[in-house]
N, CA and C atoms as an extended XYZ file, in Angstrom:
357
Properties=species:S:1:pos:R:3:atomname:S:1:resname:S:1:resid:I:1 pbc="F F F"
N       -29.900      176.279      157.176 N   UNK     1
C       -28.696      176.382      157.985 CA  UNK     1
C       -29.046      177.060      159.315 C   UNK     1
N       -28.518      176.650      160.377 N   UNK     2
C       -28.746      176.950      161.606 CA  UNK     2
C       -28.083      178.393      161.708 C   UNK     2
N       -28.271      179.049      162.523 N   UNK     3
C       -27.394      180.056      163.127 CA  UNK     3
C       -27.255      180.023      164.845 C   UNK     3
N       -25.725      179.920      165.114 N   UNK     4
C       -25.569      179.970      166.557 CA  UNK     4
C       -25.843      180.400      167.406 C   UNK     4
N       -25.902      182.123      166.957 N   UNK     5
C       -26.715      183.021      167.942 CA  UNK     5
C       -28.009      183.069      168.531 C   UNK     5
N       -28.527      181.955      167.833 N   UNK     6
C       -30.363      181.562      168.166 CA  UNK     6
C       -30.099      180.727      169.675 C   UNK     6
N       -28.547      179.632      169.401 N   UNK     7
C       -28.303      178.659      170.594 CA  UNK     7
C       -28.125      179.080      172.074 C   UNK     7
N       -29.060      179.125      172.813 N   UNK     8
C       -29.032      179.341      174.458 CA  UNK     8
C       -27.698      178.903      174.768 C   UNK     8
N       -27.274      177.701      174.541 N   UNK     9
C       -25.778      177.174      174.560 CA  UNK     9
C       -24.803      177.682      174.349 C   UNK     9
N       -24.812      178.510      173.277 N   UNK    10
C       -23.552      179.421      172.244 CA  UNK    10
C       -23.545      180.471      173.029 C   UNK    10
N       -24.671      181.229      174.054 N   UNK    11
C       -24.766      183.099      174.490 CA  UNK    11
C       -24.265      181.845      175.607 C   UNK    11
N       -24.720      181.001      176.739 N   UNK    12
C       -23.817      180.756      177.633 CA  UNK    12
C       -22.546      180.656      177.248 C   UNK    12
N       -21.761      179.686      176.755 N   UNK    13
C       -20.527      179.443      176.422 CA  UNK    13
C       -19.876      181.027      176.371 C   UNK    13
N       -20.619      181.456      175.299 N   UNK    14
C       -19.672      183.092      175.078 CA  UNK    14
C       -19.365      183.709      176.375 C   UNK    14
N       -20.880      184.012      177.595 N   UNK    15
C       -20.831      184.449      178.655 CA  UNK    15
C       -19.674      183.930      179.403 C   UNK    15
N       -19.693      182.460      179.554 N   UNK    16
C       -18.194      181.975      179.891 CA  UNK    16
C       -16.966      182.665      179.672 C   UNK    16
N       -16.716      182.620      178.090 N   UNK    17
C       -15.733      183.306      177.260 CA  UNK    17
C       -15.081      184.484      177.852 C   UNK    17
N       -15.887      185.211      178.206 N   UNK    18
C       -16.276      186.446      177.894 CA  UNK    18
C       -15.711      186.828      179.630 C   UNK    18
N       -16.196      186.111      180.214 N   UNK    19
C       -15.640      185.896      182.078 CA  UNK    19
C       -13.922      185.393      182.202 C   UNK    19
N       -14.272      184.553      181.912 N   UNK    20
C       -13.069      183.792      181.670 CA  UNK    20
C       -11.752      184.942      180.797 C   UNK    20
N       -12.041      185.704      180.574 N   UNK    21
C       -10.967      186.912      179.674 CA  UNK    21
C       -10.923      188.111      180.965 C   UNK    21
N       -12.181      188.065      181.629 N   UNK    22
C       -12.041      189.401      182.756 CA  UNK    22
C       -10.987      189.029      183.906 C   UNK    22
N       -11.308      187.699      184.043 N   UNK    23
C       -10.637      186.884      185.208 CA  UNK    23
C        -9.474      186.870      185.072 C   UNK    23
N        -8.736      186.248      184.150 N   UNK    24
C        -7.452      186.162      183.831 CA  UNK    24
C        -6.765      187.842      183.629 C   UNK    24
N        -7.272      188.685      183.513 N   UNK    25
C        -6.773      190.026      183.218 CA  UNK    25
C        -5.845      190.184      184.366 C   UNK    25
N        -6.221      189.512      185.815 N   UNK    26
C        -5.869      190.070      187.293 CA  UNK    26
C        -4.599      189.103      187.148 C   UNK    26
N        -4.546      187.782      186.494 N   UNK    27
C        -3.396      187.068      186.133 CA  UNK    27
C        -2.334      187.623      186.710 C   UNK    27
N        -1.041      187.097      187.084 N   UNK    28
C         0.274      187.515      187.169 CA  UNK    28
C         0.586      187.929      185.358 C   UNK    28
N         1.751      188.519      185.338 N   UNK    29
C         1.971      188.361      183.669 CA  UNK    29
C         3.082      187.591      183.558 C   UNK    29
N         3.703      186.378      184.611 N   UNK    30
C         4.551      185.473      184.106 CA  UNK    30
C         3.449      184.081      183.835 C   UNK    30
N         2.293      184.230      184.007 N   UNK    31
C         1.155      183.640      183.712 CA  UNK    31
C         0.606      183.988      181.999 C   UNK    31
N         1.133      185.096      181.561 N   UNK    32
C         0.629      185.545      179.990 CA  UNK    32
C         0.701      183.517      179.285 C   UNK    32
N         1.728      183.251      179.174 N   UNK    33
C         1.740      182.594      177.801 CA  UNK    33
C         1.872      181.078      178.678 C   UNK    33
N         0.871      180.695      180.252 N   UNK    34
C         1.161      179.538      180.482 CA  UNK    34
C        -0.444      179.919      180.755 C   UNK    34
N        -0.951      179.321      181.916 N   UNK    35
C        -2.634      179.665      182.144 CA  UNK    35
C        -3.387      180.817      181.813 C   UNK    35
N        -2.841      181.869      181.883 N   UNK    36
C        -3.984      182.720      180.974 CA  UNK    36
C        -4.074      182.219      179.429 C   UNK    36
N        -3.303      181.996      179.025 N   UNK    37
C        -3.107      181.865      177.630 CA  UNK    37
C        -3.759      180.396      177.358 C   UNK    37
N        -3.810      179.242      178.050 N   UNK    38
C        -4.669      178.333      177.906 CA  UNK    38
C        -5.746      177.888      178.122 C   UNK    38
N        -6.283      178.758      179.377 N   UNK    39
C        -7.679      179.381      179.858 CA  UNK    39
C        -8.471      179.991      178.602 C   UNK    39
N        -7.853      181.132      178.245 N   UNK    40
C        -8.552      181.248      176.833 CA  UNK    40
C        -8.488      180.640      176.149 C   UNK    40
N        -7.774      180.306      175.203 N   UNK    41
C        -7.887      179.369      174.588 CA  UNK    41
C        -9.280      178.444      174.551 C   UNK    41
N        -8.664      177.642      175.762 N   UNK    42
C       -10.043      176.313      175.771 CA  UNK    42
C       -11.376      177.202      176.444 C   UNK    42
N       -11.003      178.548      176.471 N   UNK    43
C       -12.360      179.075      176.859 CA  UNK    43
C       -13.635      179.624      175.263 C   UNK    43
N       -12.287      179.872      174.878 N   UNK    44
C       -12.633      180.485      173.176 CA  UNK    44
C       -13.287      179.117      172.156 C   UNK    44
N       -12.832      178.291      172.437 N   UNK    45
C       -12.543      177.239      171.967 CA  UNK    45
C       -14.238      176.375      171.558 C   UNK    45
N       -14.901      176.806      172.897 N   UNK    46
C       -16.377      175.812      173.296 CA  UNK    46
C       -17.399      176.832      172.047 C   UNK    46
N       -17.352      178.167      172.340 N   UNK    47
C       -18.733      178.761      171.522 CA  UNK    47
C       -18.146      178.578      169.778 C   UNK    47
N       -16.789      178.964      170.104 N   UNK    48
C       -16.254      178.763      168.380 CA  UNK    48
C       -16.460      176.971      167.702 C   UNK    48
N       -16.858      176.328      168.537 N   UNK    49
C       -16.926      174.693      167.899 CA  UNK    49
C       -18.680      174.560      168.023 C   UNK    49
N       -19.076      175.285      168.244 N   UNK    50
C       -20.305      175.277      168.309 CA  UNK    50
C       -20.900      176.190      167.436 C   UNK    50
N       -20.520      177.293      167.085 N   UNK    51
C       -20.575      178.176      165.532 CA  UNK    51
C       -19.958      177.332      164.690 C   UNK    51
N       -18.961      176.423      164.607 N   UNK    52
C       -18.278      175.766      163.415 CA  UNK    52
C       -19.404      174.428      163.144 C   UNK    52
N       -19.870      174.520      164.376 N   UNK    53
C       -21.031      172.839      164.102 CA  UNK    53
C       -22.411      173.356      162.802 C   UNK    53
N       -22.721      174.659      163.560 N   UNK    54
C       -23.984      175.400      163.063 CA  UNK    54
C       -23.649      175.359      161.633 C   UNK    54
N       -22.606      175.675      161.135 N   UNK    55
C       -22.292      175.813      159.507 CA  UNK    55
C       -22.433      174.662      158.578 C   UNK    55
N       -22.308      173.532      159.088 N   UNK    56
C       -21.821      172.103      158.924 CA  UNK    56
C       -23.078      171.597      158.634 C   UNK    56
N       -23.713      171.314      157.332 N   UNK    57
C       -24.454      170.651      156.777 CA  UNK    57
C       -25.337      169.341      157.073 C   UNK    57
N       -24.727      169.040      158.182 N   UNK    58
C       -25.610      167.537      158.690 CA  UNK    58
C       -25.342      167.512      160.137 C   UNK    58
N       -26.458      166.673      160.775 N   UNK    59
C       -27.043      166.750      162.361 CA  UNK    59
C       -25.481      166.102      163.073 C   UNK    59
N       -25.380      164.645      162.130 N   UNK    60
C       -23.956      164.137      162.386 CA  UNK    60
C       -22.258      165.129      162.658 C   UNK    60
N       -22.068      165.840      161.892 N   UNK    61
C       -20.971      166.706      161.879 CA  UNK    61
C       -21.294      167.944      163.062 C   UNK    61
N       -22.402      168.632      163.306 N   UNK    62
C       -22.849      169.387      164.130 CA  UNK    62
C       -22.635      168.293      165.464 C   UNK    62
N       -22.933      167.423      165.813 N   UNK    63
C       -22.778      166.638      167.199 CA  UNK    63
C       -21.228      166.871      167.378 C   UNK    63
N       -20.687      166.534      166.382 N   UNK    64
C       -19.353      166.121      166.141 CA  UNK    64
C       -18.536      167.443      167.282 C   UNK    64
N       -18.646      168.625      166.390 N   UNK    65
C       -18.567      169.815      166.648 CA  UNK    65
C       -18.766      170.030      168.365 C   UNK    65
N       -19.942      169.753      168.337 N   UNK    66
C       -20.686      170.011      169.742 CA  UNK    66
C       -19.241      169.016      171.039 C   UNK    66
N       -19.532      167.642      170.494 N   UNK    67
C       -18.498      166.986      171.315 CA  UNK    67
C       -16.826      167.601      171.499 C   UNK    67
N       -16.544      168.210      170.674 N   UNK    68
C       -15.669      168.432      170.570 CA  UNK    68
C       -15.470      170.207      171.968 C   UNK    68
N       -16.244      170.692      171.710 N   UNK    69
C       -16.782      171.817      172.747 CA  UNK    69
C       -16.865      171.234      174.169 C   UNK    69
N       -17.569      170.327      174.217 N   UNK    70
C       -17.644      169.653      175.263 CA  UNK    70
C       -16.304      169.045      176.058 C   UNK    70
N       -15.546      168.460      174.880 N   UNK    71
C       -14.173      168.223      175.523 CA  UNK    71
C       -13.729      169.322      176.203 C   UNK    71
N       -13.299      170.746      175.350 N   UNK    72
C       -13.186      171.774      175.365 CA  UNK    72
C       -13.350      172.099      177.005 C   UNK    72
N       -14.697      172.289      177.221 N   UNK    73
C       -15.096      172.955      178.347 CA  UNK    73
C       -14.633      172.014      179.649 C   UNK    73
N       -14.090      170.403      179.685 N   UNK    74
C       -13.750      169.944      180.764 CA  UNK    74
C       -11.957      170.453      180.971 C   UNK    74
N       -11.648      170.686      179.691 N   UNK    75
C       -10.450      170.970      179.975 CA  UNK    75
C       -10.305      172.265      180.487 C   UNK    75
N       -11.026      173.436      180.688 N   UNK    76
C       -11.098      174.697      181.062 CA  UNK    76
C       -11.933      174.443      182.482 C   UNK    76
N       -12.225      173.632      182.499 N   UNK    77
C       -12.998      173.128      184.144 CA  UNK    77
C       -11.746      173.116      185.439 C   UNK    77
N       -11.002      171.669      184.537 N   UNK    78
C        -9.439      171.560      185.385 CA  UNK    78
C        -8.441      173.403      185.044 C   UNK    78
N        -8.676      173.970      184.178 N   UNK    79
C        -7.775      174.788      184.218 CA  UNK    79
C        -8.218      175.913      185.045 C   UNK    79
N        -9.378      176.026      185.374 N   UNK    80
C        -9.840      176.673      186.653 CA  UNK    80
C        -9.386      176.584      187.982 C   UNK    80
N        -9.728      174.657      187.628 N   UNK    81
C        -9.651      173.976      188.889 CA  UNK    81
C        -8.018      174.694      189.447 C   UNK    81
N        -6.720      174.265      188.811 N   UNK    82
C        -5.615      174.619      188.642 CA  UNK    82
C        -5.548      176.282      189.105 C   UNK    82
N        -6.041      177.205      188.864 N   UNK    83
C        -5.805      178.113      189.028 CA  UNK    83
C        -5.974      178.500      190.223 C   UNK    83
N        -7.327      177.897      190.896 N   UNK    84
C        -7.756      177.817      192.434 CA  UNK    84
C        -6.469      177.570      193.060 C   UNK    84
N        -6.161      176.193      192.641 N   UNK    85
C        -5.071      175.882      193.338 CA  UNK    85
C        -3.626      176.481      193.600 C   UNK    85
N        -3.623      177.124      192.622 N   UNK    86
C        -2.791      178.276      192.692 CA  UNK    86
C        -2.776      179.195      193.216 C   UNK    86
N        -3.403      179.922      194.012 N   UNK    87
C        -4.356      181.213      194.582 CA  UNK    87
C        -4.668      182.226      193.803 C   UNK    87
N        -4.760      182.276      192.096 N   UNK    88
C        -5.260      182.642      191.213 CA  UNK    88
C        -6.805      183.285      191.048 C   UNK    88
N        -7.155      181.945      191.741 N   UNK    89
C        -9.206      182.452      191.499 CA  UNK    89
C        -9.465      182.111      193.042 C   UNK    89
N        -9.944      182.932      193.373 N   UNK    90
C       -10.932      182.698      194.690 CA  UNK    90
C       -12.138      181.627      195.009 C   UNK    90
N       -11.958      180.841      196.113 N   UNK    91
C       -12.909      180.147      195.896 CA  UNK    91
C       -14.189      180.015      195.232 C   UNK    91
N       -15.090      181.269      195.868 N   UNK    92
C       -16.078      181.681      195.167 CA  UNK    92
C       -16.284      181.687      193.691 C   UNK    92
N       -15.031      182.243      193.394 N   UNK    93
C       -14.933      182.816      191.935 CA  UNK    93
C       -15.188      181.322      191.024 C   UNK    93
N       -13.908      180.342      191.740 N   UNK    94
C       -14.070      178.806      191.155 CA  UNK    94
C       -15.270      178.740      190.947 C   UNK    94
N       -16.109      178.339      192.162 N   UNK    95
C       -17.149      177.902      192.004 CA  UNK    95
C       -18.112      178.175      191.588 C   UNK    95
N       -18.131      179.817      190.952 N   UNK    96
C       -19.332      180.026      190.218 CA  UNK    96
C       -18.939      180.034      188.820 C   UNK    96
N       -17.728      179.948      188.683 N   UNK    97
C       -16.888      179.565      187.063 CA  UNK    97
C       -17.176      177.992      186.420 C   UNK    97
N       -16.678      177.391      187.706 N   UNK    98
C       -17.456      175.774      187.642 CA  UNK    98
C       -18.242      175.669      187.328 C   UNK    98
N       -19.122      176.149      187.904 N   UNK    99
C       -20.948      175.642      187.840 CA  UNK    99
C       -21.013      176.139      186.469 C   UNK    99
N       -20.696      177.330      185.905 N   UNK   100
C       -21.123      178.167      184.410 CA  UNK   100
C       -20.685      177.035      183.465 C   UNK   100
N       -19.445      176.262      183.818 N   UNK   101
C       -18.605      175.723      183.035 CA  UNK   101
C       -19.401      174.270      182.799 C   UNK   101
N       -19.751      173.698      183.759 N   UNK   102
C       -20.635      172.403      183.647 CA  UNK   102
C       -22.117      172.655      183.383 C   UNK   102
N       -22.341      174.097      183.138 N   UNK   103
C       -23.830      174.157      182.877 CA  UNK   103
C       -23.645      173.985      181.031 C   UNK   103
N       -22.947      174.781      180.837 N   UNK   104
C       -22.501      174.605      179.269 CA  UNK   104
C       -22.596      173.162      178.853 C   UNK   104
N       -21.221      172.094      179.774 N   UNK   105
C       -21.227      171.146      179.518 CA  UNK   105
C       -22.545      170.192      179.504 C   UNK   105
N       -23.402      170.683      180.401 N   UNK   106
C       -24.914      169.433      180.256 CA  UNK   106
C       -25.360      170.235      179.296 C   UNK   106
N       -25.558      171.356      178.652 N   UNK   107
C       -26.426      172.076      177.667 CA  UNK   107
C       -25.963      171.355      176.135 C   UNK   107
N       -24.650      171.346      176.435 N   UNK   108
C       -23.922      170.758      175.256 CA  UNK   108
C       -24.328      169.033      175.138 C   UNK   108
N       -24.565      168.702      176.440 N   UNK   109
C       -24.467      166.713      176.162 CA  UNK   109
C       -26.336      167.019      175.780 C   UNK   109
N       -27.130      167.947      176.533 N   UNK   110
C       -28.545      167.738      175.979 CA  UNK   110
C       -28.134      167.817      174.252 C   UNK   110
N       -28.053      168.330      173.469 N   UNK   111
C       -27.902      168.916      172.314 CA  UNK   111
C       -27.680      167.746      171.788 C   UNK   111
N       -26.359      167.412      172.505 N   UNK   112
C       -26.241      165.976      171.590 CA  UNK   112
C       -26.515      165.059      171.292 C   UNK   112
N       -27.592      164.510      172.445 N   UNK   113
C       -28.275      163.194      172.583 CA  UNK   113
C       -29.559      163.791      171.878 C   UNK   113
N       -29.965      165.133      171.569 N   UNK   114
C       -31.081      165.006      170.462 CA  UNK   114
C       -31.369      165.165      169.040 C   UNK   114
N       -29.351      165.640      168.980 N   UNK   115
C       -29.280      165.531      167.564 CA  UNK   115
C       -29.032      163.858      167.153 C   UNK   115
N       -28.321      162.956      167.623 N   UNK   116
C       -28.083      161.489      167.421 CA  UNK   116
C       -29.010      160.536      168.105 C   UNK   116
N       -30.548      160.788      168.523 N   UNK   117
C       -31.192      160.373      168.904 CA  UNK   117
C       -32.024      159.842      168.635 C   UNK   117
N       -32.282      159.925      166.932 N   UNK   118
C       -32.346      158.997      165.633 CA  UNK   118
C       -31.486      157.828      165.641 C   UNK   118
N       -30.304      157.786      165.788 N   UNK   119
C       -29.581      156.782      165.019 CA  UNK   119
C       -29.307      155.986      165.616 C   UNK   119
């Protein structure tokens, strides 16, 4: 059985996580239960489907997992994006949230094309 914490992928994603919770702190709080609250979420969302893959008995169900993270992280891409647009996150801030956010996402599509790269 794998363990996640070994995955370069899983300590990025978390690092994400983990940003993505500091950021939103500065939030408005009529923002609590609309974008902060879905920011985490789909921020929480990528390392926890990627610990749920690691548990999962076959290369197949682990991709599965992985894709599913991957969704994950485009939807926290736009909810960034969204927040920019809002005057929420600072440009800068976007863009180095972005880049973290799509680095995950290619770390995650490598992963996957070498776990199903048999079949």
């Amino acid at each position: 059985m794998r363990s996640f914490r070994n995955l370069k992928v899983w300590a990025k994603a978390h690092a994400v996580t983990m940003e993505v919770y500091r950021l939103t702190r500065a939030f408005p709080l009529e923002e609590r239960y609309g974008l902060t609250s879905q920011m985490r979420r789909g921020a929480v969302s990528i390392p926890s489907n990627i610990a749920e893959g690691c548990g999962r008995g076959t290369d197949t169900d682990f991709a599965r997992f992985l894709q599913i993270a991957a969704g994950s992280s485009s939807e926290l891409e736009y909810q960034a994006l969204l927040a920019h647009e809002l005057g929420l996150l600072s440009r800068s801030t976007f863009v180095d949230l972005s880049e973290a956010i799509c680095e995950v996402r290619r770390m995650l599509n490598g992963l996957i094309k070498n776990l199903t790269a048999d079949r």
